[in-house]
PDB file with SEQRES, HELIX, SHEET and CRYST1 records, atoms N, CA, C and O in Angstrom:
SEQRES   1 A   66  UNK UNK UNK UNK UNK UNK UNK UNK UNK UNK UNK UNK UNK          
SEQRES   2 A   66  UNK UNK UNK UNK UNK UNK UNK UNK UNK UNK UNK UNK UNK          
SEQRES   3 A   66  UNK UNK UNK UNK UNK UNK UNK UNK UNK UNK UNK UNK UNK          
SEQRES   4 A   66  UNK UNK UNK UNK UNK UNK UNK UNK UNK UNK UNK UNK UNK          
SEQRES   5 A   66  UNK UNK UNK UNK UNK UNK UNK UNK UNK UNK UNK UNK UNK          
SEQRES   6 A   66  UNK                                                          
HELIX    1 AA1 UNK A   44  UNK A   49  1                                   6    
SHEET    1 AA1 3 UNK A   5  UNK A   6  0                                        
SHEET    2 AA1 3 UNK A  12  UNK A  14 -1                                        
SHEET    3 AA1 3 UNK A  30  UNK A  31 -1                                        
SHEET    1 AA2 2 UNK A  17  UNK A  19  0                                        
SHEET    2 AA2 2 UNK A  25  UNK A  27 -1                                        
CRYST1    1.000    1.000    1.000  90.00  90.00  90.00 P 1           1          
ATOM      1  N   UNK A   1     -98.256 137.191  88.700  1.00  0.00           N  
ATOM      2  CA  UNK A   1     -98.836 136.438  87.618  1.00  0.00           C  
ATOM      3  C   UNK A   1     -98.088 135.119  87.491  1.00  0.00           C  
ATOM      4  O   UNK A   1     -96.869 134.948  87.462  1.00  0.00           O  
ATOM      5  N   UNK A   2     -98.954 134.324  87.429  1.00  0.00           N  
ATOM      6  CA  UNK A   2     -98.441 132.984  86.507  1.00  0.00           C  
ATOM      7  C   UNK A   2     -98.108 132.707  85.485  1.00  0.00           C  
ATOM      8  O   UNK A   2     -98.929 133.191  84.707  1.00  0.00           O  
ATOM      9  N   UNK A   3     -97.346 132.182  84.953  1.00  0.00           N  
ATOM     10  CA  UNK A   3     -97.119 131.889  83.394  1.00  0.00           C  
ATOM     11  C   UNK A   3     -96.555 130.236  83.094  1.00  0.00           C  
ATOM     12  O   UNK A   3     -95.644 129.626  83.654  1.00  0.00           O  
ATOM     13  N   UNK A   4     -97.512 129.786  81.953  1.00  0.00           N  
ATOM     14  CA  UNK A   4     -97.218 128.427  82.188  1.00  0.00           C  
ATOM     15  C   UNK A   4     -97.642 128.419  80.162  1.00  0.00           C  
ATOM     16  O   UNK A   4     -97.881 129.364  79.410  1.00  0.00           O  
ATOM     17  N   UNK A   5     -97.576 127.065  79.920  1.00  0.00           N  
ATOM     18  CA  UNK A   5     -98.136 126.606  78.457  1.00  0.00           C  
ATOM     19  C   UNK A   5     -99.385 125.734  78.951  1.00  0.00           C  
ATOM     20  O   UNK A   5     -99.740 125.217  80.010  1.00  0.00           O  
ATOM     21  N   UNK A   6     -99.932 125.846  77.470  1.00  0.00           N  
ATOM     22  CA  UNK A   6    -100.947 124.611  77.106  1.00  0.00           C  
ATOM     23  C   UNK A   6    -100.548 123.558  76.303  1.00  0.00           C  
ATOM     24  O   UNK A   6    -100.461 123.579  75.076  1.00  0.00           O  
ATOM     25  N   UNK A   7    -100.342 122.757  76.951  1.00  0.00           N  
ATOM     26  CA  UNK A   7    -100.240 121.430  76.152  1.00  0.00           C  
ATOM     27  C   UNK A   7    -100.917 120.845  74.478  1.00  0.00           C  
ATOM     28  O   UNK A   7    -101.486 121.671  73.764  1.00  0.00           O  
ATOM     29  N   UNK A   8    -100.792 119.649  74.100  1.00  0.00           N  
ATOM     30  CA  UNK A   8    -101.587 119.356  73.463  1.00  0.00           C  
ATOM     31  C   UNK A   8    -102.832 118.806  73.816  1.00  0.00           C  
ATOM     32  O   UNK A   8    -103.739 118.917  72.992  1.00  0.00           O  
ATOM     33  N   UNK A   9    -102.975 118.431  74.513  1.00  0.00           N  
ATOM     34  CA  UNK A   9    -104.171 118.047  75.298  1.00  0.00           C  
ATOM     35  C   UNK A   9    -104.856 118.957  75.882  1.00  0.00           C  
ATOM     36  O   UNK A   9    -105.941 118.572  76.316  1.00  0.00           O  
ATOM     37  N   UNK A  10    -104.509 120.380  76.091  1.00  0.00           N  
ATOM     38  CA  UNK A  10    -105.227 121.527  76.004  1.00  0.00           C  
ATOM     39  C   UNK A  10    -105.665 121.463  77.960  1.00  0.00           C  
ATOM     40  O   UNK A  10    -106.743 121.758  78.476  1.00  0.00           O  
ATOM     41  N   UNK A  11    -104.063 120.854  78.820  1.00  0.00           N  
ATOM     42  CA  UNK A  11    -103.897 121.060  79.617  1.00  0.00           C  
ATOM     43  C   UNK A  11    -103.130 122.646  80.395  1.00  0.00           C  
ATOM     44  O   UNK A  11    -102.220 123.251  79.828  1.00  0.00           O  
ATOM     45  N   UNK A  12    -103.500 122.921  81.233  1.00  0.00           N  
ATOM     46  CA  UNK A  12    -102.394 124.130  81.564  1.00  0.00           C  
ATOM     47  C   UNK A  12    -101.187 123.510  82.521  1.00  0.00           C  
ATOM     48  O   UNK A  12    -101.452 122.687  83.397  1.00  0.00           O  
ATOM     49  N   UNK A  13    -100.528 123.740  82.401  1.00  0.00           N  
ATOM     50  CA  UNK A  13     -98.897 123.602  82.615  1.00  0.00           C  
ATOM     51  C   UNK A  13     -98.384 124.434  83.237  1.00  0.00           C  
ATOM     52  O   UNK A  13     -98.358 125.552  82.722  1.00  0.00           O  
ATOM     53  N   UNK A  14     -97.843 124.272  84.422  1.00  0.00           N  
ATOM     54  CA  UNK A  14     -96.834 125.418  85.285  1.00  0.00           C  
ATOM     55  C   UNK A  14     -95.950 124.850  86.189  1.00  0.00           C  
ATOM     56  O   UNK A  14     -96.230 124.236  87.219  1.00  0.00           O  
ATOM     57  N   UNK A  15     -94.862 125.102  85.725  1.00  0.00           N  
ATOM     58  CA  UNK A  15     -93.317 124.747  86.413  1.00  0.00           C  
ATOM     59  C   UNK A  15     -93.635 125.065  87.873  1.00  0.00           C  
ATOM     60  O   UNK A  15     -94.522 125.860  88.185  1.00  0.00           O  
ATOM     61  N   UNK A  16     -92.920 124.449  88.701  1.00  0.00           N  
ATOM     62  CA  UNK A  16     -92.998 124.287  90.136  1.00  0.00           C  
ATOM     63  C   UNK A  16     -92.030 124.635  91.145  1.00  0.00           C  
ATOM     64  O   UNK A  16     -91.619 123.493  91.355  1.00  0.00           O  
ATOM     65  N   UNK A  17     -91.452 125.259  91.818  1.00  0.00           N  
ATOM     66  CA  UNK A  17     -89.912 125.114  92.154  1.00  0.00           C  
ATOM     67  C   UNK A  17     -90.207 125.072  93.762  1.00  0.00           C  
ATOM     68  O   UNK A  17     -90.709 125.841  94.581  1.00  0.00           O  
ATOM     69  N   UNK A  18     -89.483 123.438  93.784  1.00  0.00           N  
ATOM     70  CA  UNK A  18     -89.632 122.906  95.315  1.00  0.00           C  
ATOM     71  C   UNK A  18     -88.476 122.870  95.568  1.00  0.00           C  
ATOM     72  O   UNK A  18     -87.533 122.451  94.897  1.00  0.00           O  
ATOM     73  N   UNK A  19     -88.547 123.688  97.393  1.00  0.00           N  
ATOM     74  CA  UNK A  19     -87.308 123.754  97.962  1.00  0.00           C  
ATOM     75  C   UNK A  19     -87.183 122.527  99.397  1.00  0.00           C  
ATOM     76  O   UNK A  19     -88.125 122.305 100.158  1.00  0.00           O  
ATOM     77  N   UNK A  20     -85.951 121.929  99.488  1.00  0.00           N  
ATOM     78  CA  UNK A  20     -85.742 120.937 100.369  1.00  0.00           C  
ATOM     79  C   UNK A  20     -85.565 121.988 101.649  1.00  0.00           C  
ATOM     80  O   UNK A  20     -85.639 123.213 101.564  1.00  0.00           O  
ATOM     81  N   UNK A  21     -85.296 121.160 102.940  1.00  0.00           N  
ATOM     82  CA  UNK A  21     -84.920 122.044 104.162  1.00  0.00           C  
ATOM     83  C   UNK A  21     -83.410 122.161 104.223  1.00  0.00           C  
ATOM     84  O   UNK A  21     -82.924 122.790 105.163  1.00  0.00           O  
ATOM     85  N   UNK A  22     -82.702 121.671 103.402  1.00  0.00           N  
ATOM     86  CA  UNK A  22     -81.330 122.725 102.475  1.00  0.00           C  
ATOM     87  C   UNK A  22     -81.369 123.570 102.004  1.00  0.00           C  
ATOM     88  O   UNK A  22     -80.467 124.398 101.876  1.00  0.00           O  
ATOM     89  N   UNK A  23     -82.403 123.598 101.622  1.00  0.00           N  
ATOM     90  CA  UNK A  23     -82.449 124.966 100.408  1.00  0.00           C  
ATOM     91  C   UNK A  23     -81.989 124.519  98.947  1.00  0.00           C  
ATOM     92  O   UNK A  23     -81.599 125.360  98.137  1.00  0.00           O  
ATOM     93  N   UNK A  24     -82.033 123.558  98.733  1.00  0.00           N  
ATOM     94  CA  UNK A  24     -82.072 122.985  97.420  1.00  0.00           C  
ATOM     95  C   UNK A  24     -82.998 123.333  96.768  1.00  0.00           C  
ATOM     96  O   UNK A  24     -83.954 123.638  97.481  1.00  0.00           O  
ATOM     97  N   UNK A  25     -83.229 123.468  95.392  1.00  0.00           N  
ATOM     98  CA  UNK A  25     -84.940 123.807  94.593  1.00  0.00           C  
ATOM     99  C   UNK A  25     -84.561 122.687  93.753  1.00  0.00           C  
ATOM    100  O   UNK A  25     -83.412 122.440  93.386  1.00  0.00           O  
ATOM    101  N   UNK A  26     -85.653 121.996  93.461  1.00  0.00           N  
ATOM    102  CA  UNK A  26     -85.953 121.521  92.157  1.00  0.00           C  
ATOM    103  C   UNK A  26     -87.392 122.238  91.901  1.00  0.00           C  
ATOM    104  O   UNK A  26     -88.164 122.881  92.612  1.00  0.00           O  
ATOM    105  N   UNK A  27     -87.373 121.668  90.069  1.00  0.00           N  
ATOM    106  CA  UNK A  27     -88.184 122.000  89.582  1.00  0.00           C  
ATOM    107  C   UNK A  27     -88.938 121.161  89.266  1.00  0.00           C  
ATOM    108  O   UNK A  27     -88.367 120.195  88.760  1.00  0.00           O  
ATOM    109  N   UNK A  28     -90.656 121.027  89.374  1.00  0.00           N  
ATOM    110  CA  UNK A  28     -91.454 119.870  88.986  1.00  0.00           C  
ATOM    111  C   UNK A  28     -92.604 120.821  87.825  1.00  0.00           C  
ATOM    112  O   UNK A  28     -93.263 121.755  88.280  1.00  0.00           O  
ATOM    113  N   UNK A  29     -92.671 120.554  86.831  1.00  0.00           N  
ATOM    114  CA  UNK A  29     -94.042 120.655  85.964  1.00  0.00           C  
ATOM    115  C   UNK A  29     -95.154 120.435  86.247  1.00  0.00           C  
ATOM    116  O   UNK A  29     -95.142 119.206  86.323  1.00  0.00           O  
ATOM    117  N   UNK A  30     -96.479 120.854  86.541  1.00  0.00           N  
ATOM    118  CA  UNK A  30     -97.582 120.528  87.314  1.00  0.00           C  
ATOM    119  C   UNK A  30     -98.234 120.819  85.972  1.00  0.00           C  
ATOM    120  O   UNK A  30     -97.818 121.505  85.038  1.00  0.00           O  
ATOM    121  N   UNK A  31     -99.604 119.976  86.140  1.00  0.00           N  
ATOM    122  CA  UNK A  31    -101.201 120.231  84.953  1.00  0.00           C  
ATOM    123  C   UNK A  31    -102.024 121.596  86.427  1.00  0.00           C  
ATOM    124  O   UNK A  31    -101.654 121.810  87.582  1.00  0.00           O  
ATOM    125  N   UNK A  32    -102.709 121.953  85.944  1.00  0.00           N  
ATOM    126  CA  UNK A  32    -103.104 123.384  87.070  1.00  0.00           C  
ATOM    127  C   UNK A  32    -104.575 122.157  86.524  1.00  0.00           C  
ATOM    128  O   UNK A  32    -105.054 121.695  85.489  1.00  0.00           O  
ATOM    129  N   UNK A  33    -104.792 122.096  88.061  1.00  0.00           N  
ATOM    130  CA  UNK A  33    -106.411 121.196  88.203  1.00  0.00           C  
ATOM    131  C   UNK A  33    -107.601 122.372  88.619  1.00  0.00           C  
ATOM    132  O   UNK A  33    -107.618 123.203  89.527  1.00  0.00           O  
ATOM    133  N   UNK A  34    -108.195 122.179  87.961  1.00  0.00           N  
ATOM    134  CA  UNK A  34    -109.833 123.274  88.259  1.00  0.00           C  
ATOM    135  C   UNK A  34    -110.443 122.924  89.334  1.00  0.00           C  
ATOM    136  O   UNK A  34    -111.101 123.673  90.057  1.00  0.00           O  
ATOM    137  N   UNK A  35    -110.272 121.905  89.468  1.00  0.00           N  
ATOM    138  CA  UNK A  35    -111.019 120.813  90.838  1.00  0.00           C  
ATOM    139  C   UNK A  35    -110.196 120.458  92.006  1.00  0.00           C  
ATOM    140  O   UNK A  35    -110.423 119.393  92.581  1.00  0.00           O  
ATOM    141  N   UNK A  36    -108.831 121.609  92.603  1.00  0.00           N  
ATOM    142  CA  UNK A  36    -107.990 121.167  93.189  1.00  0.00           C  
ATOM    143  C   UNK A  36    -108.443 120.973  94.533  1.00  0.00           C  
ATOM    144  O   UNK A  36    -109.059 121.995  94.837  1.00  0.00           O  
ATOM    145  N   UNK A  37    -108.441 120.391  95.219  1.00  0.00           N  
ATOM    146  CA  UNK A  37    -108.955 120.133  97.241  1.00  0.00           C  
ATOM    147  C   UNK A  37    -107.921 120.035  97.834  1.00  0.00           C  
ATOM    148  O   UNK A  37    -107.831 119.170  98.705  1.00  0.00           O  
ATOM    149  N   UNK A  38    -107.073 120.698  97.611  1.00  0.00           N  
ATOM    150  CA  UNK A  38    -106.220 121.293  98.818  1.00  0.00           C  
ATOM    151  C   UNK A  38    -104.268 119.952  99.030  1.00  0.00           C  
ATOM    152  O   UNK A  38    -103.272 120.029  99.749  1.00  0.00           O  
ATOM    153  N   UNK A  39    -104.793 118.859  97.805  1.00  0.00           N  
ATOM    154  CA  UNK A  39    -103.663 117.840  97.984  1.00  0.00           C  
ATOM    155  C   UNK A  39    -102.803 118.455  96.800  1.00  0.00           C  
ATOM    156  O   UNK A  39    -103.258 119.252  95.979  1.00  0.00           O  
ATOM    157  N   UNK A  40    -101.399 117.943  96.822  1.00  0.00           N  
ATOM    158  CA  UNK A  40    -100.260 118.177  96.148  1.00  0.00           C  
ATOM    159  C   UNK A  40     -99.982 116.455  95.620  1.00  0.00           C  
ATOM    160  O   UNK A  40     -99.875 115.655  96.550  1.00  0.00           O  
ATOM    161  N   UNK A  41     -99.920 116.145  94.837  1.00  0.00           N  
ATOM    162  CA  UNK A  41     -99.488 114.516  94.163  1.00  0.00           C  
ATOM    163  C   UNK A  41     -98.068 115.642  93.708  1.00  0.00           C  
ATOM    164  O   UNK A  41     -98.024 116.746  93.165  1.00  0.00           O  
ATOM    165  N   UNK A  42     -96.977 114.654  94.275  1.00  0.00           N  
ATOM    166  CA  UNK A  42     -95.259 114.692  93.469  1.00  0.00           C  
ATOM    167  C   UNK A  42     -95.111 112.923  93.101  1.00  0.00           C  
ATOM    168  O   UNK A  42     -95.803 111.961  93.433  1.00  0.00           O  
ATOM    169  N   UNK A  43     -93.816 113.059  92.230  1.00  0.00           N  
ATOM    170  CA  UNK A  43     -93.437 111.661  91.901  1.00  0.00           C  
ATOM    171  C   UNK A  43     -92.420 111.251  93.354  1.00  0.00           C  
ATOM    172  O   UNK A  43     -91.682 111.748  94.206  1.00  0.00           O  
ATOM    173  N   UNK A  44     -92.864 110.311  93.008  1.00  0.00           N  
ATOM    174  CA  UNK A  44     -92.186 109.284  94.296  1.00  0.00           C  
ATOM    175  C   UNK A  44     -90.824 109.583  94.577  1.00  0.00           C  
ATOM    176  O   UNK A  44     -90.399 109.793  95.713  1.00  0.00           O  
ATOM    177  N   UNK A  45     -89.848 109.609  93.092  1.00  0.00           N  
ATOM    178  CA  UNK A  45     -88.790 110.268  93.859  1.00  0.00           C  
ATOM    179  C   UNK A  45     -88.405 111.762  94.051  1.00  0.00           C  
ATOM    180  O   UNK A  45     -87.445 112.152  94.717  1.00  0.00           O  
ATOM    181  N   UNK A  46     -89.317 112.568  93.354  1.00  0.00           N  
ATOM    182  CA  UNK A  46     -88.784 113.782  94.415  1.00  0.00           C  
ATOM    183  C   UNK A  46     -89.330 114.049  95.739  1.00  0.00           C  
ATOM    184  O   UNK A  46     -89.011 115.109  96.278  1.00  0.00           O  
ATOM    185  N   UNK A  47     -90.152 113.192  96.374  1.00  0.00           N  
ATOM    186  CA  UNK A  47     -90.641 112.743  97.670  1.00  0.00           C  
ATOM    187  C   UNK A  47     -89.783 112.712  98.426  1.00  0.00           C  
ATOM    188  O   UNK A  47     -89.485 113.480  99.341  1.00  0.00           O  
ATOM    189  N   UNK A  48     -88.992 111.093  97.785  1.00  0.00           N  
ATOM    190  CA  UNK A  48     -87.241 110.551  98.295  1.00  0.00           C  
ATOM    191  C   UNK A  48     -86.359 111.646  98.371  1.00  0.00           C  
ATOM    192  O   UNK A  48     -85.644 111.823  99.357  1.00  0.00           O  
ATOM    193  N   UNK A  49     -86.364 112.491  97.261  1.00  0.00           N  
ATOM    194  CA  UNK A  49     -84.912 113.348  97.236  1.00  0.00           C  
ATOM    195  C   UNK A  49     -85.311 114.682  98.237  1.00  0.00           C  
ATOM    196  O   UNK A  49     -84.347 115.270  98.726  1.00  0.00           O  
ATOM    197  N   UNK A  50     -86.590 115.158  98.546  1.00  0.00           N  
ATOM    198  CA  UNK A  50     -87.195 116.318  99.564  1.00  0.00           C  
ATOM    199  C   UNK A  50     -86.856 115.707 101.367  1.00  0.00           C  
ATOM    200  O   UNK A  50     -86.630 116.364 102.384  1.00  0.00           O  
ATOM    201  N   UNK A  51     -86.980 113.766 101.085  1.00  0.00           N  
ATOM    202  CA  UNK A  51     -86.760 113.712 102.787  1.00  0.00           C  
ATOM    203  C   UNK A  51     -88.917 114.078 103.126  1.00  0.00           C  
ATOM    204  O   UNK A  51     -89.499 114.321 104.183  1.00  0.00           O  
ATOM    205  N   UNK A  52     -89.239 113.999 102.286  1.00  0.00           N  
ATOM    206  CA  UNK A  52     -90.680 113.987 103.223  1.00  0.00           C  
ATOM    207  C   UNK A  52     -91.355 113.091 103.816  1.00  0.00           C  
ATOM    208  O   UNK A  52     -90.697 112.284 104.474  1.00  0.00           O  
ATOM    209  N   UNK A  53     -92.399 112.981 103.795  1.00  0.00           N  
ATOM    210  CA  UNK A  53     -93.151 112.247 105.026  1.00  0.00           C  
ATOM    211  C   UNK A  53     -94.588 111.872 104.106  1.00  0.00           C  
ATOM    212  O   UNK A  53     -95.572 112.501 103.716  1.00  0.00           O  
ATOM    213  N   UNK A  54     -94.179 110.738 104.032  1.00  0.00           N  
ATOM    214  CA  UNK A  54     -95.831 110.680 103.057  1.00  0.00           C  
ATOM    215  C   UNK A  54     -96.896 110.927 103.925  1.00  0.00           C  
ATOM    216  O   UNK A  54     -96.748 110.851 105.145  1.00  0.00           O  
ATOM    217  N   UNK A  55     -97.712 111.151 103.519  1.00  0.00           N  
ATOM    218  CA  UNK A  55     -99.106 111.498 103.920  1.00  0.00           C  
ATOM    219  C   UNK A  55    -100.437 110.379 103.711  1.00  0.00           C  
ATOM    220  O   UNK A  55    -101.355 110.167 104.504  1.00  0.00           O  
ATOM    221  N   UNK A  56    -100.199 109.770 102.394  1.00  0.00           N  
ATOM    222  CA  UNK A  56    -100.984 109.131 102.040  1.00  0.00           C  
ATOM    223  C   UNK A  56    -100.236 108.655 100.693  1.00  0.00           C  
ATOM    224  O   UNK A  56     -99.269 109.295 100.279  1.00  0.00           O  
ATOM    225  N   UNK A  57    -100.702 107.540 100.040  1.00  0.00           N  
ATOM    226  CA  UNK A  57    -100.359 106.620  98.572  1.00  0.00           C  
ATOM    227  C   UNK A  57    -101.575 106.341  98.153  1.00  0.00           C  
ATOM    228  O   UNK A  57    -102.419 106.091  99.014  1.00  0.00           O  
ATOM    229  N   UNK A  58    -101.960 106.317  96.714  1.00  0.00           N  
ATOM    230  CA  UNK A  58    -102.750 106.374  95.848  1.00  0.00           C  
ATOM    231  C   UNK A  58    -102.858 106.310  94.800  1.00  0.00           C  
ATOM    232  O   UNK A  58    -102.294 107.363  94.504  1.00  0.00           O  
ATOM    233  N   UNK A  59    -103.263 105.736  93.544  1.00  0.00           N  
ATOM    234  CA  UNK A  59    -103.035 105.262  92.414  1.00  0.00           C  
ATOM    235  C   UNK A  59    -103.336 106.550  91.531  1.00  0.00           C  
ATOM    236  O   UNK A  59    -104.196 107.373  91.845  1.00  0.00           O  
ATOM    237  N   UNK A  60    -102.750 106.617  90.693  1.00  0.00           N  
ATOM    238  CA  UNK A  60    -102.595 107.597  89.389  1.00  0.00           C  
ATOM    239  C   UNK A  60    -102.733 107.487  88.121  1.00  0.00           C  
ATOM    240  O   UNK A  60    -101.744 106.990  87.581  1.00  0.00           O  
ATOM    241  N   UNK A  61    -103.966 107.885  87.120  1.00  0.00           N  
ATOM    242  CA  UNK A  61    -103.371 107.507  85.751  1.00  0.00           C  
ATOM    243  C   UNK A  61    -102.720 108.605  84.744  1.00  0.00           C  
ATOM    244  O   UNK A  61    -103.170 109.652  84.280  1.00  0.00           O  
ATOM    245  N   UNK A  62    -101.974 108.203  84.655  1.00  0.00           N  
ATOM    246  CA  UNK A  62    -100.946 109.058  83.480  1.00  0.00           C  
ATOM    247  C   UNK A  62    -101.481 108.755  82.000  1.00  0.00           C  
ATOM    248  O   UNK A  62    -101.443 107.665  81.429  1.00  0.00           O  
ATOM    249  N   UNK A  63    -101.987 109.968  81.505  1.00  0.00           N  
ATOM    250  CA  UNK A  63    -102.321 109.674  80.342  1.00  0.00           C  
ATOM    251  C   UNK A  63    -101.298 110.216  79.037  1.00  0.00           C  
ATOM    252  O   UNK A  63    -100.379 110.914  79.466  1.00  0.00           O  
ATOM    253  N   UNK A  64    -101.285 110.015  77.435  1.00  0.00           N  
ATOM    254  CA  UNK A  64    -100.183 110.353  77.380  1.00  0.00           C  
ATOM    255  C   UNK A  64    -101.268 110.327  75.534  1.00  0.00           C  
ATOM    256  O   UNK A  64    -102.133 109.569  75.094  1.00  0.00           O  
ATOM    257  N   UNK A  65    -100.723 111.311  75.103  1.00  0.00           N  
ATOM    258  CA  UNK A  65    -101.444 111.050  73.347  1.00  0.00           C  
ATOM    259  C   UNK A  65    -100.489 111.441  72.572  1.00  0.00           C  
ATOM    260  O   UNK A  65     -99.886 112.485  72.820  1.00  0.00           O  
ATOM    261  N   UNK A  66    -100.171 110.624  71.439  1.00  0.00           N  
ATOM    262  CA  UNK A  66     -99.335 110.189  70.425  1.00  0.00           C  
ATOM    263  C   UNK A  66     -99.448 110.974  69.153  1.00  0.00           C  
ATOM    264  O   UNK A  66     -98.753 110.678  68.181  1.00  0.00           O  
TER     265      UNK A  66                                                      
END                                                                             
């Protein structure tokens, strides 16, 4: 099972835990998309800090309510 929150925006939410080829984990927070096709979007620098290989770049909007 999964276990995550709902936001205020009445997003679902689930912690992430990415491992480097150290074996390092971080943890990233993800929105769970209904419409997912198979891509992963991370922030740019845990990209940098994983050592990966971009794939592709693409614009994003971050929305945010007050």
């Amino acid at each position: 099972m999964i276990a995550g929150i709902v936001n205020a925006d009445f997003e679902a939410i689930i912690s992430l835990s990415i491992c480097d080829s150290e074996g390092n984990i971080y943890a990233q927070d993800a929105v769970v998309d209904t419409g997912f096709n198979g891509w992963l979007s991370l922030p740019p620098d845990l990209i940098d800090q994983l050592n990966l290989k971009w794939k592709r770049r693409g614009r994003a909007i971050q929305q945010f309510s007050f």
